[in-house]
C-alpha positions as a Markdown table, in Angstrom:
| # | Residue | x | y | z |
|---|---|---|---|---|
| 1 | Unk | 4.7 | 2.2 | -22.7 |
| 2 | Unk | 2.3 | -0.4 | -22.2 |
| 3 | Unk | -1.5 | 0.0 | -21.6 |
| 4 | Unk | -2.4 | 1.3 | -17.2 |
| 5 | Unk | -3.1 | -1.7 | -14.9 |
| 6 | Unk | -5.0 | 1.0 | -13.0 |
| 7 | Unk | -5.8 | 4.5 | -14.7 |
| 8 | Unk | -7.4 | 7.5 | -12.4 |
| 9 | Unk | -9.6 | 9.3 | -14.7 |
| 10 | Unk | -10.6 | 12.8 | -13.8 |
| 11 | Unk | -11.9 | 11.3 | -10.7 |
| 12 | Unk | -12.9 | 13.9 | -7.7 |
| 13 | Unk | -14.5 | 12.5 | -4.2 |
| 14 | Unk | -16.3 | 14.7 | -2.3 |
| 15 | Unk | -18.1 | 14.0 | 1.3 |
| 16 | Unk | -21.3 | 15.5 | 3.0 |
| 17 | Unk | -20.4 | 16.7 | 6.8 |
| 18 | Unk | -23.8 | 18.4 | 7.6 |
| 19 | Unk | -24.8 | 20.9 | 5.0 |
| 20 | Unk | -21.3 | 21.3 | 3.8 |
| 21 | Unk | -19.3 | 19.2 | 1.2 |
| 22 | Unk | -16.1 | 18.4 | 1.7 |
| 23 | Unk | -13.7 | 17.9 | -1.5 |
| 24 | Unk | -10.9 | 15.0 | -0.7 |
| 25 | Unk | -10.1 | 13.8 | -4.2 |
| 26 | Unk | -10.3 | 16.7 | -7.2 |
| 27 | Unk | -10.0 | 16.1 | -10.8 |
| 28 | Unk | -7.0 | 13.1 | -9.9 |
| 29 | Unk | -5.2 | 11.8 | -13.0 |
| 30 | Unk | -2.4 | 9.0 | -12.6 |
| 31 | Unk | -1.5 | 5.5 | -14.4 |
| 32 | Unk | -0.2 | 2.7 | -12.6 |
| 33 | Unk | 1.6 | 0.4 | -15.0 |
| 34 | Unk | 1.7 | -3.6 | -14.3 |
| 35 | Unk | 4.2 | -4.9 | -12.0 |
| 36 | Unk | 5.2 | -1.4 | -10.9 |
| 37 | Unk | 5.0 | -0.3 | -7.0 |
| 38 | Unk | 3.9 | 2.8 | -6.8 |
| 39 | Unk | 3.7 | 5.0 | -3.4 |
| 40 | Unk | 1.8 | 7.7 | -2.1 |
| 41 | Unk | 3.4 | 10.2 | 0.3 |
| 42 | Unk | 1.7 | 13.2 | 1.4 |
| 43 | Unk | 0.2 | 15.7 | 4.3 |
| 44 | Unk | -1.7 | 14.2 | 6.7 |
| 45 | Unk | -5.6 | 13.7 | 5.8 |
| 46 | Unk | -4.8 | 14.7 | 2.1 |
| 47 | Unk | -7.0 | 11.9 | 0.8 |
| 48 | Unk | -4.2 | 8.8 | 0.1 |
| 49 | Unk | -6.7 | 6.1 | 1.7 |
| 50 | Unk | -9.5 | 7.6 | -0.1 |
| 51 | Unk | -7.7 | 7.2 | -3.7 |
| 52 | Unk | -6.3 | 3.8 | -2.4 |
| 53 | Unk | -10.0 | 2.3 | -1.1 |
| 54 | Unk | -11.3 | 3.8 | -4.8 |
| 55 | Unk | -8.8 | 1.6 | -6.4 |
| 56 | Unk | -10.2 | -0.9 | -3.8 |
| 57 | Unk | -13.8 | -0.5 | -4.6 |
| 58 | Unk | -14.6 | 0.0 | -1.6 |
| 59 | Unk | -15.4 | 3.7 | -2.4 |
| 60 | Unk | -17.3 | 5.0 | -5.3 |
| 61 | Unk | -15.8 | 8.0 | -7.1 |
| 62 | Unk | -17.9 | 11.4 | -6.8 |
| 63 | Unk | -17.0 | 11.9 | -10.6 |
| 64 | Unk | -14.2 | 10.4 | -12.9 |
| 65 | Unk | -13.4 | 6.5 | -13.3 |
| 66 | Unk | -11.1 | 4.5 | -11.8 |
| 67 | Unk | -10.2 | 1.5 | -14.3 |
| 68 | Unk | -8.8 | -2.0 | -14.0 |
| 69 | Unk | -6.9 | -3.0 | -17.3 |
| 70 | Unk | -9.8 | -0.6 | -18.9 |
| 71 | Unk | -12.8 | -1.6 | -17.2 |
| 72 | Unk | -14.2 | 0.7 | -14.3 |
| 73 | Unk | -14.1 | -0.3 | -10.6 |
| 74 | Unk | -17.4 | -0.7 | -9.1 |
| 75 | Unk | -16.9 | -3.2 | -6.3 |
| 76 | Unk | -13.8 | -5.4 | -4.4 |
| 77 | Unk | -12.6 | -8.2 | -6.4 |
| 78 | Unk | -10.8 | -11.0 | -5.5 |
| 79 | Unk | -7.6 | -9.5 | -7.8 |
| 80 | Unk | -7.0 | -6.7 | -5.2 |
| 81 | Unk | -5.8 | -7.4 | -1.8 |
| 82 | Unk | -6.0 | -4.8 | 1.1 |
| 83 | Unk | -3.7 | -4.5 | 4.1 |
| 84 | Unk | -5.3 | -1.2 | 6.1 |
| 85 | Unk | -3.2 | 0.8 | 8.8 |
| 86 | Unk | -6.1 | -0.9 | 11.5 |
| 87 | Unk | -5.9 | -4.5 | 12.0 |
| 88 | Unk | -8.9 | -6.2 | 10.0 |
| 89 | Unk | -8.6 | -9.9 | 11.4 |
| 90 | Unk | -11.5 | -11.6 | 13.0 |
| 91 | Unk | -11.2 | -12.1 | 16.5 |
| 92 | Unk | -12.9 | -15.5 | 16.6 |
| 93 | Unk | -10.6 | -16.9 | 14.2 |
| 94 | Unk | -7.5 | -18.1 | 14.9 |
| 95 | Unk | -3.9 | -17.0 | 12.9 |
| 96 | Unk | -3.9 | -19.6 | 11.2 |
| 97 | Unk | -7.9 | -19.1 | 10.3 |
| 98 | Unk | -7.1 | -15.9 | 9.5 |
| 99 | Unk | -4.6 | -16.6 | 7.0 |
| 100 | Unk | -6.1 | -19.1 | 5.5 |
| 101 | Unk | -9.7 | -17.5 | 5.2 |
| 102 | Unk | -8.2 | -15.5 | 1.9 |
| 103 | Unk | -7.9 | -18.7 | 0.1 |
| 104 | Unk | -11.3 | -19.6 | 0.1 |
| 105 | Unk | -11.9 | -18.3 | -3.4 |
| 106 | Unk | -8.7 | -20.2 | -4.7 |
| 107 | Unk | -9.0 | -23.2 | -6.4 |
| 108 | Unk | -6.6 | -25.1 | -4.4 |
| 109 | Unk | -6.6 | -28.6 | -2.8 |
| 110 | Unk | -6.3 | -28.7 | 1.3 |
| 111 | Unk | -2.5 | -29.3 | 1.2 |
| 112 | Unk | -1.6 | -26.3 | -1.3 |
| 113 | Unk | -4.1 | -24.5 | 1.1 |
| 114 | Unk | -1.7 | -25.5 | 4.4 |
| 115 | Unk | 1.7 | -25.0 | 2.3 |
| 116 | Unk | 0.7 | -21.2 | 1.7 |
| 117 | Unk | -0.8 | -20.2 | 5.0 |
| 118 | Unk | 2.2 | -22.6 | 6.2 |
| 119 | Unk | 4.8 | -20.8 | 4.1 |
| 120 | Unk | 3.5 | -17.5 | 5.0 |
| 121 | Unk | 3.2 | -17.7 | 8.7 |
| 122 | Unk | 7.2 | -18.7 | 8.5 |
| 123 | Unk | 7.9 | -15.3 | 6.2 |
| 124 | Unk | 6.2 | -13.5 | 9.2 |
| 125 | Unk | 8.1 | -14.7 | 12.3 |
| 126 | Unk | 4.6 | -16.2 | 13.2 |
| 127 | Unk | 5.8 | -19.9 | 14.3 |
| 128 | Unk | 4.4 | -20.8 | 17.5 |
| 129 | Unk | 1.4 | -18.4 | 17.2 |
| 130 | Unk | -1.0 | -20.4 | 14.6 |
| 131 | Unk | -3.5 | -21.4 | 17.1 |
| 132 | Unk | -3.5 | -18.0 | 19.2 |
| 133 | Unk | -6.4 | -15.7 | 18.2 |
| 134 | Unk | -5.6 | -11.5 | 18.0 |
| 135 | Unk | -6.9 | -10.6 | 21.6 |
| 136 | Unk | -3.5 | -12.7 | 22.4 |
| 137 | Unk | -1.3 | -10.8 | 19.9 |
| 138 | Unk | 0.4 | -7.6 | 19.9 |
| 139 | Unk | -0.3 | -4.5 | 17.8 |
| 140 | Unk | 2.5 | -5.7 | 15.4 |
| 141 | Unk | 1.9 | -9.4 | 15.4 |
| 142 | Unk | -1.9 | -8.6 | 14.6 |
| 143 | Unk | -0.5 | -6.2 | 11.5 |
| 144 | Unk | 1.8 | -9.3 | 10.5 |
| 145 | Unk | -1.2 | -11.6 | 10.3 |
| 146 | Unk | -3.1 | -9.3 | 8.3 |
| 147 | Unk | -0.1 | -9.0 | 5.5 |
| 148 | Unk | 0.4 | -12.6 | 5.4 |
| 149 | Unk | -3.1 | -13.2 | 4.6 |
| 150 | Unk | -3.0 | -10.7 | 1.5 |
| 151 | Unk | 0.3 | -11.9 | 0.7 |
| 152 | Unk | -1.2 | -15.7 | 0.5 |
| 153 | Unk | -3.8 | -14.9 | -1.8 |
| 154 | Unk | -1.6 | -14.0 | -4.3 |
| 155 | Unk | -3.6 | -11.1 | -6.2 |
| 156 | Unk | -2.6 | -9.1 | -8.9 |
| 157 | Unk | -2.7 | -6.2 | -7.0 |
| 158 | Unk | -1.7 | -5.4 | -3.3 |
| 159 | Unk | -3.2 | -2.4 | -1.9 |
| 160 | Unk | -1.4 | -1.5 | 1.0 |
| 161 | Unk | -2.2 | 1.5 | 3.4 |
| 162 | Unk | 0.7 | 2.6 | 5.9 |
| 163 | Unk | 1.0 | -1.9 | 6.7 |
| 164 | Unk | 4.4 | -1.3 | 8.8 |
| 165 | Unk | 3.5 | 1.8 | 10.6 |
| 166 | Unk | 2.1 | -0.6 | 13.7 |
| 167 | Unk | 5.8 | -2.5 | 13.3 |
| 168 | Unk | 8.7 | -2.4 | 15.7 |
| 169 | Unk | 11.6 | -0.8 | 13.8 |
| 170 | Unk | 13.7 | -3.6 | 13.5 |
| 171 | Unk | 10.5 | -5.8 | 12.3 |
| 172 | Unk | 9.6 | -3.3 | 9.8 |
| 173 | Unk | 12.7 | -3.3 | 8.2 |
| 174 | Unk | 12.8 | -7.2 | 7.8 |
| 175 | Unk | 8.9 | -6.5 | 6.5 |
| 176 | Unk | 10.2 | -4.2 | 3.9 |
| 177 | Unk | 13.0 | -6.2 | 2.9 |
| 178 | Unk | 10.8 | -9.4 | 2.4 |
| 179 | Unk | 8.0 | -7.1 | 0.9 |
| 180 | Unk | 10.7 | -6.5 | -2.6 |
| 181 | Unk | 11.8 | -9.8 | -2.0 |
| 182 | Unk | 8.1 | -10.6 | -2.5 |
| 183 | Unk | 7.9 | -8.4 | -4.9 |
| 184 | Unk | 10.5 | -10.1 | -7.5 |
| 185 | Unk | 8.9 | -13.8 | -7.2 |
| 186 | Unk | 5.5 | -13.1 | -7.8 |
| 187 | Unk | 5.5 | -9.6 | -9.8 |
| 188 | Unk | 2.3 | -8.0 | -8.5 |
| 189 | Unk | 1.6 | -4.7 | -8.9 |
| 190 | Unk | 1.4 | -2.3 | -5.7 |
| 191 | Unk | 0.0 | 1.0 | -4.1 |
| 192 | Unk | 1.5 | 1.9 | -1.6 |
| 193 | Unk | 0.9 | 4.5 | 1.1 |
| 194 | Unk | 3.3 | 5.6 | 3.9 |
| 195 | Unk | 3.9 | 9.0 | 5.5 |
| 196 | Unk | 7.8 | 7.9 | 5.4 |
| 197 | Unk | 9.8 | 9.2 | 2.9 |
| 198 | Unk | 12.9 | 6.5 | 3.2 |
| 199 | Unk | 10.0 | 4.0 | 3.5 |
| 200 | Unk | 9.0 | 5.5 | 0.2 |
| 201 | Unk | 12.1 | 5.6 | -1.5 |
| 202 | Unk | 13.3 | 2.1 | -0.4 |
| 203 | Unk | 10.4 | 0.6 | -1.8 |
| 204 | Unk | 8.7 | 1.9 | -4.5 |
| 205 | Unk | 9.5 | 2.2 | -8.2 |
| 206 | Unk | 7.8 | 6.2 | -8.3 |
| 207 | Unk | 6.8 | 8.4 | -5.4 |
| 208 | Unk | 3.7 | 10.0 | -5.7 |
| 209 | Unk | 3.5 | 13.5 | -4.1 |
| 210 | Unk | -0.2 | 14.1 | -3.0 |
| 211 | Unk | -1.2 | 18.1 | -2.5 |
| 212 | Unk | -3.0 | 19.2 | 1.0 |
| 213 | Unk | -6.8 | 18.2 | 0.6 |
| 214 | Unk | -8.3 | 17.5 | -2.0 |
| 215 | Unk | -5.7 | 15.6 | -3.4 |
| 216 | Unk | -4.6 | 16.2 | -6.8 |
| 217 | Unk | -0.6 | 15.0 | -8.2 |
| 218 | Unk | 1.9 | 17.6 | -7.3 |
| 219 | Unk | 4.7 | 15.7 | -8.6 |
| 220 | Unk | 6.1 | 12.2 | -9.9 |
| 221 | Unk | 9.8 | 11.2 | -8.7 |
| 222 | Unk | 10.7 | 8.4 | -10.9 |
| 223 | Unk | 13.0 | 6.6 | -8.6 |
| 224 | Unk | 14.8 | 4.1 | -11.2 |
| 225 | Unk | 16.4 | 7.9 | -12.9 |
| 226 | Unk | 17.9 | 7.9 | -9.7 |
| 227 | Unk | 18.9 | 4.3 | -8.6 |
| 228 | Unk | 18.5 | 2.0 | -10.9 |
| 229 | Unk | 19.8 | -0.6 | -8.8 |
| 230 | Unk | 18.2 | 0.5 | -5.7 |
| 231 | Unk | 16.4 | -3.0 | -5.4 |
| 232 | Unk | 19.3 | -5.3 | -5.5 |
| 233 | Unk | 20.7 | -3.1 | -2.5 |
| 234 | Unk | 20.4 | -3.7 | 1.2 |
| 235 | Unk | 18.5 | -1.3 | 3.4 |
| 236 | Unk | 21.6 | 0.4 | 4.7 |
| 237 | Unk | 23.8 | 0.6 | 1.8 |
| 238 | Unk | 20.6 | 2.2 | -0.2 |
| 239 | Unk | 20.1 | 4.5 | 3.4 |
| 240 | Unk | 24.3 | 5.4 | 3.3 |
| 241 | Unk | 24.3 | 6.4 | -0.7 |
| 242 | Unk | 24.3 | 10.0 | -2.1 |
| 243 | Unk | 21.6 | 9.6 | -4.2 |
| 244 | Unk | 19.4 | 8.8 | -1.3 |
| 245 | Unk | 20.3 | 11.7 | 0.1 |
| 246 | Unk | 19.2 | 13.5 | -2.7 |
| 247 | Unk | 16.2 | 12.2 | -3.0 |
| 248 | Unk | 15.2 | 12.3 | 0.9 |
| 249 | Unk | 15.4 | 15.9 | 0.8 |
| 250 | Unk | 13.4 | 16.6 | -2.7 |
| 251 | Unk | 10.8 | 14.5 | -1.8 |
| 252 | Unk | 10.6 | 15.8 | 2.1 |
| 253 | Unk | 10.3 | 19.7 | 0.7 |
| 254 | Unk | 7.6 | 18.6 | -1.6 |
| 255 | Unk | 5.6 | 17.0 | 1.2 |
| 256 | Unk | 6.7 | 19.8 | 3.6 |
| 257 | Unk | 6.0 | 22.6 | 1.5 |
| 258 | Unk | 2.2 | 21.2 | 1.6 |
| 259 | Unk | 2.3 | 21.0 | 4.8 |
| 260 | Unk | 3.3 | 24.8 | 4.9 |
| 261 | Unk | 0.2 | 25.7 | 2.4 |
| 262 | Unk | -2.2 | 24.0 | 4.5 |
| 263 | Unk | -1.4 | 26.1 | 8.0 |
| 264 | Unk | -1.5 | 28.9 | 6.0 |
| 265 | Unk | -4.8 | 28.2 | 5.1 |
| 266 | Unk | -6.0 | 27.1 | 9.2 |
């Protein structure tokens, strides 16, 4: 197997609340191989953001490394694009702004700068709103800005942190059909978090299950074992199939029997 795109190393994160220190992240090990999209599922407040915004660099381990093809993360880069579950747009900038504010590290001309905020605004059913700015959007229209703009820059990496919870369910569907469609034109590797478990399965090529806090791997579902051709399916023939099925309820006692630990613990 080839070399980690990103490798955890040993990493723990701990915060300060007061006098007392509060482990989220202990002694995490994981490799995320190029081109792979790879999903985090797990209790509530278990520390998936936290291990996502490390990857990010927007958070510095406690202990441990987190690497980039071998060299550690110590600040954002322009190879990592983050979609959070919270709408990070500027409200004095227009959608169209918005999108196209990503680019501004990219060496492209003007036009190839209007083709891909262009092009992108079309993938996200946002014709009509370029010149509105997000006080004049709803919660999902402000969500589908924020992808576009992460899906224009075209990074090596998309970090993306529950991006459809915000969605209507018919518009998240379309999102996460487009999102693999995505996906198999550019090749970009992907972390993934989502507290759904078909979200999970449809999309990613392993499932991560994340222990109660701190968050340590409890187990790795490699979905391809199970459906190889899960990606050349629709949504509801992969939703209708048996092996679905199977999966839905071996990842959902693995999450749920976390949940159980942790109200024990209350």
């Amino acid at each position: 197997m080839s070399e980690p795109k990103i490798q955890f190393e040993n990493v723990s994160k701990n915060y300060t609340r007061g006098k007392m220190i509060v482990p989220a992240v202990a002694e995490f090990n994981l490799p995320i191989y190029e081109n792979e999209f790879l999903v985090f599922v797990g209790p509530s407040g278990c520390g998936k953001s936290t291990l996502l915004h490390m990857a990010a660099g927007l958070i510095t381990p406690t202990s441990g490394k987190v690497l980039l093809d071998g060299k550690e993360i110590t600040e954002p880069g322009p190879d990592r694009a983050v979609v959070f579950q919270q709408f990070a747009l500027f409200p004095w900038k227009t959608v169209y702004e918005n999108i196209k504010f990503g680019l501004r590290f990219k060496s492209l001309d003007e036009a190839e700068k209007k083709n891909s905020v262009e092009k992108h605004i079309a993938m996200m059913g946002l014709n009509g709103f370029e010149n509105s700015y997000p006080n004049e959007l709803s919660g999902g229209m402000k969500q589908r800005v924020a992808i576009a703009r992460a899906y224009a820059v075209n990074p090596a990496i998309l970090l993306l942190d529950e991006p459809f919870a915000a969605l209507d369910a018919q518009t998240r569907t379309i999102m996460q059909e487009e999102l693999i469609e995505f996906r198999k034109q550019s090749k970009h590797t992907v972390l993934f978090i989502t507290h759904s478990v078909e979200e999970a399965i449809f999309l990613g090529d392993r499932v991560v299950v994340i222990t109660r806090r701190p968050a340590r791997v409890k187990e790795i579902i490699d979905l391809k074992r199970f459906m190889p051709d899960m990606h050349e399916r629709s949504l509801d023939k992969v939703l209708s199939s048996e092996e679905f099925s199977t999966l839905r309820t071996k990842i959902w006692g693995l999450v749920r029997s976390e949940i159980s630990n942790e109200k024990g613990n209350l």
